[in-house]
C-alpha positions, 0 to 999 in steps of 0.5 A: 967553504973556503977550501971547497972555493980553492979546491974549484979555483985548482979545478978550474985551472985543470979543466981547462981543455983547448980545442981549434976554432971551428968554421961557422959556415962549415959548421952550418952545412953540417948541422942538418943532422943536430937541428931536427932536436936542437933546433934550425939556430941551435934554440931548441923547442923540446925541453927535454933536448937542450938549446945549443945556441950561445954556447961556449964553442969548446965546451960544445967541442967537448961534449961531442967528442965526449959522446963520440967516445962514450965518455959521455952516455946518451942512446941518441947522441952516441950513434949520431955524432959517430960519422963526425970527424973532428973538423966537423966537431969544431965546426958544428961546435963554432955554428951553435956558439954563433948564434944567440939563445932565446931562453925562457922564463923563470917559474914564480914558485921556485924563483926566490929558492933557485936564485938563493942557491944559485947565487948563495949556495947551501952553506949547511951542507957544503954547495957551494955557488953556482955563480962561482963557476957560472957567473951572475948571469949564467954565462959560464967561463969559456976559459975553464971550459964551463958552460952557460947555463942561464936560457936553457931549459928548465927539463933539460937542466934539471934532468942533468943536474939529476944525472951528475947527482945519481952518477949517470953523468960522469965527464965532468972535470974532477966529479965537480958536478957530481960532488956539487949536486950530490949534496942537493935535494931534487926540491932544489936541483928543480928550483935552480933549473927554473931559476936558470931558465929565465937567467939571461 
């Protein structure tokens, strides 16, 4: 477990990407495009579309320019950030990043699962913490380019959790999310997504 916490500490270290800091008011007068699926403030009301309020405005950048290039897969995303240059990437991300998330509640029946797991790990089988990258509460480390996860939807959360375990997701920095959820149940990606939902 040790050396599995050392290994993320490195790739932490690697995963850390600069991008400029965008104009929130620009970023606003360019949002029309994203607010029909996340929302006017970036707080979605779809589960299945994810809040963007809140979140870490280079880990925005980033998954933009990622669906731009199609590092990242998404039928809907790929087309509608084509147009976009990558002032307005900064841009958009720094308006999302500005506003708060408004997160949810947690499911009673996978809380106590979800928070052991989130807070504790699976020893047995080498998952390591949540917490570790993501911190107590969910907020993520901007400066490893790590996102907040605690408020956002459990659907949404749990589809991606899925996505990294299955290897349909890849643009994370060093398959770290694809090795960490590829050891876990689907049973317990569910409670750990309820878990964050009422993470605040």
């Amino acid at each position: 477990m040790i050396k599995q916490l050392l290994s993320m500490a490195v790739l932490c270290a690697v995963a850390t990407v600069s991008y400029g800091a965008g104009d929130p008011v620009a970023g606003k007068a360019k949002s029309a495009l994203c607010i029909g699926c996340h929302g006017a403030d970036g707080n979605s009301s779809n589960p299945d579309w994810p809040s963007l309020a809140g979140q870490h405005e280079g880990y925005l950048a980033k998954q933009i320019s990622d669906f731009k290039t199609q590092k990242r897969i998404d039928g809907t995303m790929n087309a509608m950030v084509l147009s976009l240059s990558d002032a307005d990437i900064a841009n958009v991300a720094a308006f999302f990043a500005s506003n708060k998330i408004k997160g949810g509640a947690a499911s009673e029946e996978s809380l106590e699962l979800g928070q052991k797991i989130y807070r504790g790990g699976i020893a047995k089988r080498g998952v390591a913490a949540c917490a570790s990258c993501h911190g107590p509460a969910g907020k993520g480390n901007p400066a490893a380019n790590f996102p907040a996860v605690g408020g956002q939807h459990a659907k949404y959360t749990e589809k991606t959790l899925n996505d990294f375990r299955l290897g349909t997701r890849k643009n994370d920095p060093g398959n770290m999310m694809g090795g960490v959820a590829g050891k876990m149940k689907e049973s317990e990606i569910k409670a750990v997504a309820d878990y964050l939902a009422g993470l605040k």
